[in-house]
N, C-alpha and C positions, 0 to 999 in steps of 0.2 A: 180792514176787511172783516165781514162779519160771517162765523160759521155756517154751515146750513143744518147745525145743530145745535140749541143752547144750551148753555153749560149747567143750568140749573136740570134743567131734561137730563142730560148726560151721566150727573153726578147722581141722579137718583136711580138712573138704571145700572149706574156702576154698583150703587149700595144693593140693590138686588142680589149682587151677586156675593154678598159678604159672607154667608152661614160658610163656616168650611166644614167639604164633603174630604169621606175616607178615599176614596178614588175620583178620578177624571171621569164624571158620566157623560155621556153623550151630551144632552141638557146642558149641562157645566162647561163643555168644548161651543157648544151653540151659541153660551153665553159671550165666552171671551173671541169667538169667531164676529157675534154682532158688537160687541166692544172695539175692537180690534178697524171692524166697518163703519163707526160710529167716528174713530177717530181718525180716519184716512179723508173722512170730509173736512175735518178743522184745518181751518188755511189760519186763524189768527192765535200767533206766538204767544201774544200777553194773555187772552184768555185761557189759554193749556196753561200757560204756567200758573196759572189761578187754582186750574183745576187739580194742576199736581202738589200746588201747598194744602189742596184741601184734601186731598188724598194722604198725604203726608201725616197730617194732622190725624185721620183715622189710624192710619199704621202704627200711630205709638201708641197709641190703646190696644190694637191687635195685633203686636210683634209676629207671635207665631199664626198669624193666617197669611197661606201662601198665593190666595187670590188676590190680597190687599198687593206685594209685592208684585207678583203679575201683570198686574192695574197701575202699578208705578213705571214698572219696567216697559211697559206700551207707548203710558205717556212720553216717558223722557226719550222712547226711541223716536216718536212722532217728534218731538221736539228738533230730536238730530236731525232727523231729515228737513225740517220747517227753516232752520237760522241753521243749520251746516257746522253746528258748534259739535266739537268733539267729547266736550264734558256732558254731554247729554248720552251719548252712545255709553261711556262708562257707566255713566249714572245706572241707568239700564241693562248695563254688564251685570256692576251689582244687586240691582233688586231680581233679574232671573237667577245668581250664584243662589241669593238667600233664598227665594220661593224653591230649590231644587232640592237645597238641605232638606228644607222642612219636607217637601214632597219629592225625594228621588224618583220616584215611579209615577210621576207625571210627565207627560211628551212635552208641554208645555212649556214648561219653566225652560227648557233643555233648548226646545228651539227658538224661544225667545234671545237664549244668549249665542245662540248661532247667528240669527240675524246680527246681534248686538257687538259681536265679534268682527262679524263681515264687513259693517257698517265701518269700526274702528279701521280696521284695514284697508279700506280705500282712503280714508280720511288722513292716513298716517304720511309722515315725513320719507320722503324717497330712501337717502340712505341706511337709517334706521331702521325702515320696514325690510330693505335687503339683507341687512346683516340678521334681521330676525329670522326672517324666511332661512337664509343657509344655515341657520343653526336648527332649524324645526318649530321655532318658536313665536313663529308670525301667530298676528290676527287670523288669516286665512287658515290656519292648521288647527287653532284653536275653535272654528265657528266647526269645520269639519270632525271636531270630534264630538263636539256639541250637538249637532244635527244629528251624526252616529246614535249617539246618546238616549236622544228623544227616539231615532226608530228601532233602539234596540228594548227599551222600554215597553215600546207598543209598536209592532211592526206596520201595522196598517193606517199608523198616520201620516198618511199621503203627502203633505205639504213639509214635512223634515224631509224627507225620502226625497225630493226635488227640491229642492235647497241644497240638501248635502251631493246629491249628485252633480249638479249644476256648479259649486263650488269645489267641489276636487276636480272638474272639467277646465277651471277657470285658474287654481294654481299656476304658478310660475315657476316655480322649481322641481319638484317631484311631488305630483298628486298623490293624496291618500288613497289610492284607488282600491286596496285593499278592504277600505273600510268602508267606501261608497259600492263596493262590488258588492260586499258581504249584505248591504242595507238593500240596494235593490232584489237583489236575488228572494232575499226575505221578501220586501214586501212584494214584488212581483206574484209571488206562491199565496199571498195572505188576499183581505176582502181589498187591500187598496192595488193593488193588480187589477182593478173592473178602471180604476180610472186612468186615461189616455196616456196623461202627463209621464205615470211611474215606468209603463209599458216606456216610452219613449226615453228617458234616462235612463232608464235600465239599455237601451238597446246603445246609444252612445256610450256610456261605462263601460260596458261589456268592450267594445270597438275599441275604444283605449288603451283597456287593458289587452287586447292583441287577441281576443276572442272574439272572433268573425264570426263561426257560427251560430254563436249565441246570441251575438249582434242581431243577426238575421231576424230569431227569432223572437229578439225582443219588438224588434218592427215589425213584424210581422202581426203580435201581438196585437202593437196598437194600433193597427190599420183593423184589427180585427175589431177592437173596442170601441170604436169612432173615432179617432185619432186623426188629422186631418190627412183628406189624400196628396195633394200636392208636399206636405211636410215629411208625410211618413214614405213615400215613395223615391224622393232624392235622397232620405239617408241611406234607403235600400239601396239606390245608385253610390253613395259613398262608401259604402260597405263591402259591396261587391269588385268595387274597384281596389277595394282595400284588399280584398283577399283574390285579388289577379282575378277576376270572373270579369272579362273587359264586355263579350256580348251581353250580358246582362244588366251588366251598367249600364250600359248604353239605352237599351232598351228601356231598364225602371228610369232612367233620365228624363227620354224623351216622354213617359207617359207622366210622371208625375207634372210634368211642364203642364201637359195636356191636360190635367187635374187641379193645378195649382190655382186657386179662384182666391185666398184667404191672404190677407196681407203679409202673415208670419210665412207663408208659403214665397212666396213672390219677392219677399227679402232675401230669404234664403239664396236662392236661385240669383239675384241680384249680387248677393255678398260674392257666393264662389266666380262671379263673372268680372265683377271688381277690382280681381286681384290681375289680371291682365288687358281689362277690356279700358279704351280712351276715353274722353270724354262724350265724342259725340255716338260713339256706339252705345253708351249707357244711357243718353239723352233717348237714344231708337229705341232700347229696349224699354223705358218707363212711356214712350208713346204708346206701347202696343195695346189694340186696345181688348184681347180676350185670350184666353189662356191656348188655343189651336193656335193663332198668332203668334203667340209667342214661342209656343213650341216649335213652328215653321224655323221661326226669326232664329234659335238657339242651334237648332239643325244647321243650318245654313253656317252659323259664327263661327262652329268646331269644324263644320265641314271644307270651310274654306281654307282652314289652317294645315288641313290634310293636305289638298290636292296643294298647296305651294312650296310642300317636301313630297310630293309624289308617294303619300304616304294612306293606309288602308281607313276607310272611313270610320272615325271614331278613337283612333291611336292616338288625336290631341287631347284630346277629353282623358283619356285614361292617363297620358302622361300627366297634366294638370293636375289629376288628385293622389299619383304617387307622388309630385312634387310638394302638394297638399299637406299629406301625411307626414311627410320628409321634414318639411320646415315647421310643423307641430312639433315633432320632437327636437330638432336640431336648432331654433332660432325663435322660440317663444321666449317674449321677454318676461325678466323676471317681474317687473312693474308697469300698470300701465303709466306713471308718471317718468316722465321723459325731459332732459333737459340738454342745450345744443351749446357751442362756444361758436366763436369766429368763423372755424375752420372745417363746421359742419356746414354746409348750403343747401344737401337737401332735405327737408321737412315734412314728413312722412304724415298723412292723415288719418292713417289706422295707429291703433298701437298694440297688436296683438304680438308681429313679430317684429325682429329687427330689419335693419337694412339688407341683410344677408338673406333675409327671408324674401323681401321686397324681389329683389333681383335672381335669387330661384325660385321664385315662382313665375317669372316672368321667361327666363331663360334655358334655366335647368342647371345640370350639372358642369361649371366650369374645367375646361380642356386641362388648366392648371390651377393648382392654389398654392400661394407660398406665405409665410410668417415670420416674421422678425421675434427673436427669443428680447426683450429688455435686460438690458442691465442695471440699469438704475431705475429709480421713483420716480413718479410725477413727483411733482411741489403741489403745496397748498392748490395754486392756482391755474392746477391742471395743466403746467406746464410740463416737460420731459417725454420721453417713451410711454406710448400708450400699446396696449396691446391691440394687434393690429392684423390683418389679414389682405391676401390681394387675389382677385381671380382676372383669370384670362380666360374669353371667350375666342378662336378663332374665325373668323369671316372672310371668307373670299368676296372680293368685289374691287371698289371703290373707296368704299366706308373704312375697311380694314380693322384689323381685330378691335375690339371690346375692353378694356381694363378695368377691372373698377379698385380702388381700394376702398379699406374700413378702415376705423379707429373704434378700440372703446376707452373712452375717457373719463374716468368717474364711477363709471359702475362699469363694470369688466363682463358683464352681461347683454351687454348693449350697445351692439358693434351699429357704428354711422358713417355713411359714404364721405369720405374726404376727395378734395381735387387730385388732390399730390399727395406723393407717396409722403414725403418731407412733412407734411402735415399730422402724420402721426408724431413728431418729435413737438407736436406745438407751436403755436404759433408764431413766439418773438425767435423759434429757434429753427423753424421754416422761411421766418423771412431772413435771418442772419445768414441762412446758408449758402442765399445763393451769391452771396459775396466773399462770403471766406470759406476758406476748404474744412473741413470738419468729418475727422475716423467714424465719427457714428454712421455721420448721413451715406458715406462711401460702403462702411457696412449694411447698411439697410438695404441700400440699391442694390448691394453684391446679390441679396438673398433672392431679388426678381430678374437674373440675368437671362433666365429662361424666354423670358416677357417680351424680348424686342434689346436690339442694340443699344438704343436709349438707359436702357438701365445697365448694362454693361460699362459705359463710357463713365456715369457716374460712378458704378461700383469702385472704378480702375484708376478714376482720377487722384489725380495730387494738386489739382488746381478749384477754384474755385466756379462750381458748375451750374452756373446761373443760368445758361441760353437753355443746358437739359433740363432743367430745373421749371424754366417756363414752357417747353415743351410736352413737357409730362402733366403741368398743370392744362394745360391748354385742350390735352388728349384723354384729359379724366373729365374734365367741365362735358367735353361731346359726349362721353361716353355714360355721365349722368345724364345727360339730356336725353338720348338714344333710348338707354337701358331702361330709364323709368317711366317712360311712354310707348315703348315696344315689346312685342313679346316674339317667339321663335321655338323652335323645336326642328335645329338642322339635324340633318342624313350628318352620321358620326361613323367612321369607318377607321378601323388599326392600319387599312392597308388602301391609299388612297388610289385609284384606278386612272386617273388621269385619262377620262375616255376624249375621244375627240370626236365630234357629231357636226352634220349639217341636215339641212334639210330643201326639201323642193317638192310643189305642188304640181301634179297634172293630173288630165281628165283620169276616169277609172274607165272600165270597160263596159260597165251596166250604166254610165251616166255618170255624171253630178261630178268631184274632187276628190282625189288622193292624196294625205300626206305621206312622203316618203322620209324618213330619215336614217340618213346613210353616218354609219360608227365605227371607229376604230379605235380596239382596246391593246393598249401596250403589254404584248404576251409575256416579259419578263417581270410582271407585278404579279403572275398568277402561278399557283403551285397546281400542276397538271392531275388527273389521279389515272391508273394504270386501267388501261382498254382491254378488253378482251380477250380474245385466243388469238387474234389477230396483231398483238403487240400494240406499242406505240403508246399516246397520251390522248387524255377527254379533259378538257377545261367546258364545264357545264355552267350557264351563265342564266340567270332572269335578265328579265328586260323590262320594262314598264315606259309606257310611253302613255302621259294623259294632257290632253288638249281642254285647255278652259279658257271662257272669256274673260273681260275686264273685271268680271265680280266673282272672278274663282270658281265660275257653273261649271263642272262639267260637261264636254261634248263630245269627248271625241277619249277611250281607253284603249290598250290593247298591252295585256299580260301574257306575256311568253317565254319559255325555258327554252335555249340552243344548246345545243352542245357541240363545239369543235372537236375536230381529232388533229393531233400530230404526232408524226415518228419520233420527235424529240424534244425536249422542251426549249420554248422560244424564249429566245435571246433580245436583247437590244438590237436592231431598230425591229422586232417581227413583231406584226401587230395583227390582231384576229379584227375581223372585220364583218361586215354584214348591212343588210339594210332590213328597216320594220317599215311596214304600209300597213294604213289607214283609214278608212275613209271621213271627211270632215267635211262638214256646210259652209258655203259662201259665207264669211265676217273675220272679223280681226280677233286676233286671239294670243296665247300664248300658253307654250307646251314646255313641259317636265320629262328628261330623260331618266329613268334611275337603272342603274345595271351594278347587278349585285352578284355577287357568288351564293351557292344556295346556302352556304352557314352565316351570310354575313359577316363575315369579318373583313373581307375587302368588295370595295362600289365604287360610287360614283354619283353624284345629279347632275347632269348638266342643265344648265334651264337656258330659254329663250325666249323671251319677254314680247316678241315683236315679230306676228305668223300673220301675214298678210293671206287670208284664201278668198281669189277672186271664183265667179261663178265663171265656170267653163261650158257651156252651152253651146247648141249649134244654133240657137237663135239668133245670135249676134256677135259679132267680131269680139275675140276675148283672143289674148297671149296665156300660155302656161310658165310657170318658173323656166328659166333655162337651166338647164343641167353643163357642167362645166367637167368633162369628165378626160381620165388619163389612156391610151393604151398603155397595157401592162402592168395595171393598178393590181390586179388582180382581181375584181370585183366589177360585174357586169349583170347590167337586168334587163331582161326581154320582156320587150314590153308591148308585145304585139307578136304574134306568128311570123317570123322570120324579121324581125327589127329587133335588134340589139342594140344597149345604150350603155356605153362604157361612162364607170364612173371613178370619183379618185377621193378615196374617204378622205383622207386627210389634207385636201385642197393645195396641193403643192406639187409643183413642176421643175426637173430638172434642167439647167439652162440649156437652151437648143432641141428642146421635145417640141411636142405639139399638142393642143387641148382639140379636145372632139364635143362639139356644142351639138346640144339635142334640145329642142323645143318645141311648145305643138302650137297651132295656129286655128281658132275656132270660127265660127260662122261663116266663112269665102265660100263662094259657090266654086266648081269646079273650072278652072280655066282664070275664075278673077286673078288679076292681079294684085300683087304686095310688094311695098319698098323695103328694102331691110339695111340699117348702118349697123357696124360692130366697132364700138372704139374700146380702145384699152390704154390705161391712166397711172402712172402710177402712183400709190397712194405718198403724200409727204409732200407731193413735187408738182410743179404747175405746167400744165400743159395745153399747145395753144393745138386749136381741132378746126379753127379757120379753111385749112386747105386740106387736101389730103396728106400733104408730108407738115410737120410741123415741129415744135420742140419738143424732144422726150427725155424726161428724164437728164442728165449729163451733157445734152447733146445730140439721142442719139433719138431716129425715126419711130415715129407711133406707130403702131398696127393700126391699119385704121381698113378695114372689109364693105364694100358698100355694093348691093348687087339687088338685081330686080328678080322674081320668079312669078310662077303661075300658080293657087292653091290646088290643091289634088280634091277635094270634097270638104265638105261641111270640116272635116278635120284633116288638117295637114301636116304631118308628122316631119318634121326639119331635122337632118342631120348638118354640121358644118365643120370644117377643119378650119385651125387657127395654127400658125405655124408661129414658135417665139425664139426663131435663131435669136433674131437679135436682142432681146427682152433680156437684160439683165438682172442678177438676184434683187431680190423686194418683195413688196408688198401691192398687191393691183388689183383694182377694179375693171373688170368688163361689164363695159353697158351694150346691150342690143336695143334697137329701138325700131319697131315694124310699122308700117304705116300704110292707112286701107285710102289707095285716092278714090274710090266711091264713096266714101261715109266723112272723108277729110279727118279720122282717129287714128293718132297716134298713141302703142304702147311700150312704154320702158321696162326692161327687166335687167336689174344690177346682182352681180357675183361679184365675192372675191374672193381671190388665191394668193399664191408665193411662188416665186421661183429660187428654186434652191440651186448650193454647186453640184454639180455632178459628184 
């Protein structure tokens, strides 16, 4: 490949610069800044090396000229970077050492061997460079003192200043920050403060070091100096989130989106989305095609993630870059060179943090974490006790909880998701285990008994625990698959509320749909606080009820504080109760209960995935939800001047009571007729509905109601009794199903409840 500079050119404009000056002039900086420009175009190895024998060749004539060294120390670092030879970065090491002797009080020389340092340090051997770093004695601490160096020299040379900041940003162990804080500060104050770059390091530095305010104002800065807006606008959003100021995060968020036109901008914003977002949500977001767009599109991302914890708009986003912050300090690896064995499977594509980082950022803070203490070494070949770690996220569902373990194996910095817990003892000593019993593997399990019975049984055994052994593999493999393409931010509560909800749509009064949902909170999970002059207890309750569609929109909110009173504080089974209305539009959806005590420490979500709201109009025959409701529940809503509609929060009937059905019936004119069936199933058991008597249950007779009526008007408000003498305890479905013979439309509406003992 041929330069697009030749080297005869090259070498005469390098000789240019041979007279040595007593100081760095401006002129003299111009010189080595077009040098410097001249050789970032050479693409071909064999001519630079030409050029640095010829350069060579003048240096033993001019020993002590610290330009000639300069001139070498350039080449040989173009070198390093051209063929990735590491004897070129020394090379270079040295010729900046000597050009510094000769000129201490040149920027130059100084940041020369900061690069040259730097350089070495990424190039260096994994283990090696670790044991340098914990001792202070890395490449990286050395480029940082060196960049220090050149801006303590001359504050104002802008290009050390962002180097050495950038490079104590980039540490692995414990940043110089001291030294890069002292450097910006200086040159911030001095003439290289006019340019963006310093303003913008200086404001990260500052943030590092745990100075928000100053943070501020170093962004501030360089949004002032031209600094880009989408860049300098999101750090303001990281900043501010850093120092708990969540509205304003939120806010410099969403405008710098709206700002964000420049590639360096639009990465940014792509990286912190990265760390949570899937594949095909990042494929959306590099569609977008202008920066309003995409500010929409980001709104929307964090927004969604609120309303599926019934949580205030913008609380994912702020948790996000506490977890941000968190795993900067707590799980930044030492190295970005990374190596895996057998028993590591999954293969991370960043390497900024570890796996622990991976999966809190993704999930947050685990319910539990526990660690096996080692007693022995690995061997050479990474076999034995690794140091090891485990979290437990809890989940209600299906899914059921979350585990993940770690191993670090090799470098003790560098913790990676293993399947099985066994897997941190290694691999030929994971696969040995689950055939012979073994004190270790029994102590390792003892240390995660908290985690699930599974680890208990291993803990406790005296046999050899193979089947647990595959089971716990089997339940880390989902829970990597899960954990590293999901993200979450559950409602976390000390004192879990165990609310019980249902719900039912009918018309509203001015028109259109009501959702109703009816709750009962178990009154012995709540500490009461003392009422008035009037005695007695107040359990004071939020409530949050938010209605969205398939895409997490909002449609439907309602925030409200209750306060119950009692003479006394409730017991097992007394349970406070209540119902919230709402109004919601015809479509399918699905709602979020949250009910909290107002400090937070004991709640609830309930959620419910599946809100059927049909339109209720009087233009055409429409059914409302039925309500399945108890005499004596306690809890009754009038839902109409003089129509009361008893309800039974907690869906359950004692045997031999009776259910009172309330339904409303839309479009009939006055006097039409409607058919109406009521069958009742119980859930488990098969039951024949052929005739009116058939099989139920054990044997015993179906409820089965079947009766004609006349509508009352445009709306016709149904009461009905169901009598369940015979209905034994269970689980059951009531269907009603109404039927128009002028339109030949039938509609079905399904409940179900329990019948309990008396």
């Amino acid at each position: 490949m041929k330069a697009s500079m030749s080297f005869p050119r090259a070498i005469l404009f390098l000789l240019c610069l041979a007279t040595p000056l007593a100081a760095q002039s401006p002129a003299d900086r111009a010189g080595i800044e077009a040098l410097r420009d001249s050789l970032s175009a050479v693409t071909d190895s064999a001519g630079l090396r030409g050029l640095e024998a010829a350069t060579i060749a003048a240096a033993k004539q001019r020993r002590d000229d610290p330009l000639i060294h300069l001139r070498l120390g350039f080449i040989g670092y173009r070198l390093g970077e051209l063929t990735g030879g590491k004897s070129h970065y020394d090379d270079a090491a040295g010729e900046f050492e000597w050009a510094a002797e000769l000129q201490p009080d040149w920027p130059y020389p100084w940041y020369g061997l900061g690069l040259a340092e730097l350089a070495l340090g990424e190039s260096s051997m994994l283990a090696i460079e670790n044991l340098r770093q914990m001792l202070g004695k890395d490449y990286l601490s050395k480029a940082a003192r060196a960049f220090a160096r050149a801006t303590e020299v001359d504050p104002s040379f802008a290009s050390a200043v962002v180097d050495l900041a950038n490079t104590a940003l980039t540490q692995r162990i414990k940043p110089r920050l001291d030294v890069a804080l002292s450097a910006v500060r200086l040159a911030a104050a001095s003439p290289a403060g006019r340019h963006a770059e310093v303003q913008l390091v200086r404001g990260r530095v500052e943030r590092e070091a745990g100075e928000a305010d100053s943070a501020l104002i170093g962004f501030r800065a360089y949004l002032a100096v031209g600094g880009d807006s989408g860049v300098g606008l999101l750090e303001l959003a990281r900043t501010f989130y850093f120092a708990r100021r969540a509205p304003e995060g939120w806010a410099a968020y969403l405008g710098g989106a709206r700002a964000a036109t420049s590639a360096p901008a639009i990465t940014l914003y792509r990286s912190d989305l990265s760390w949570i977002a899937d594949s095909a949500e990042l494929r959306a977001f590099d569609a977008l095609p202008d920066p309003p767009a995409r500010a929409r599109w980001l709104e929307a991302f964090w927004t969604r993630r609120d309303v599926v914890e019934a949580r205030d708009a913008g609380e994912r986003l702020a948790e996000h870059y506490r977890r941000w912050f968190y795993a900067r300090r707590s799980f930044r690896l030492v190295s970005r060179h990374r190596h895996y064995d057998m028993t590591e499977v999954y293969r991370a594509k960043q390497v900024e943090f570890d796996d622990r980082g991976v999966i809190y950022l993704r999930h947050g803070e685990p319910d539990r974490r526990a660690r096996f203490t080692c007693t022995g070494l690995e061997d050479p070949n990474g076999e034995g006790c690794a140091a090891n770690e485990s979290w437990l996220y809890r989940r209600k569902g299906d899914g059921g909880d979350l585990i993940f373990h770690f191993a670090a194996r090799g470098d003790v910095q560098d913790y990676k998701l293993i399947e099985s817990l066994v897997d941190a003892l290694g691999f030929r000593n994971a696969v040995r285990a689950g055939a012979f019993s073994d004190p270790q593997v029994s102590e390792l399990y003892a240390t995660r008994e908290e985690f699930g019975p599974l680890y208990g049984r291993v803990g406790h055994s005296l046999n050899a625990p193979g089947n647990a052994l595959a089971q716990d593999r089997a339940q880390g493999r989902r829970s990597i698959a899960l954990g590293t393409t999901s993200d979450s931010y559950a409602q976390r509560f000390d004192q879990p509320l165990d609310v019980v909800a249902s719900e039912f749509v009918v018309g509203a009064d001015s028109g259109g749909q009501m959702l109703h949902v009816v709750f009962a909170v178990p009154g012995d999970r709540l500490s009461g606080e003392q009422g008035g002059g009037g005695g007695g207890l107040l359990y004071p309750l939020h409530f949050r009820v938010i209605v969205s569609d398939s895409a997490d929109r909002v449609v439907a909110r309602l925030d409200t504080l209750r306060v119950f009173g009692a003479r006394q504080p409730r017991r097992q089974p007394a349970y406070l109760t209540g119902r919230l209305a709402l109004s919601v539009p015809p479509g399918r959806y699905r709602y979020r209960l949250l009910v909290t005590t107002p400090d937070g420490t004991a709640g609830d979500l309930v959620r419910q995935d599946s809100l059927d709201v049909r339109a209720l109009a009087a233009g055409g025959f429409a059914v409302s939800d039925v309500v399945v409701g108890r005499e004596g529940s306690g809890l009754v809503w009038v839902s109409a001047p003089n129509d009361t509609v008893r309800l039974n929060p907690l869906s359950r009937f004692p045997e031999g009571s009776a259910a009172e059905l309330y339904y409303e019936v839309y479009g009939l004119a006055r006097g039409a007729p409607y058919h109406t069936v009521v069958r009742l199933e119980r859930e488990g058991r098969r039951s024949l509905f052929g005739a009116i008597r058939g099989l139920f249950g054990g044997g015993r007779a179906a409820v089965l109601i079947e009766f004609d009526a006349a509508a009352e008007g445009l709306v016709t408000r149904v009461h009905r009794g169901v009598a369940l003498r015979d209905v034994g305890k269970g689980t059951y479905r009531l269907t009603v199903v109404i039927f128009d013979p002028a339109s030949g439309v039938s509609v079905t509406r399904t409940r179900r409840f329990q019948v309990v003992a008396r």
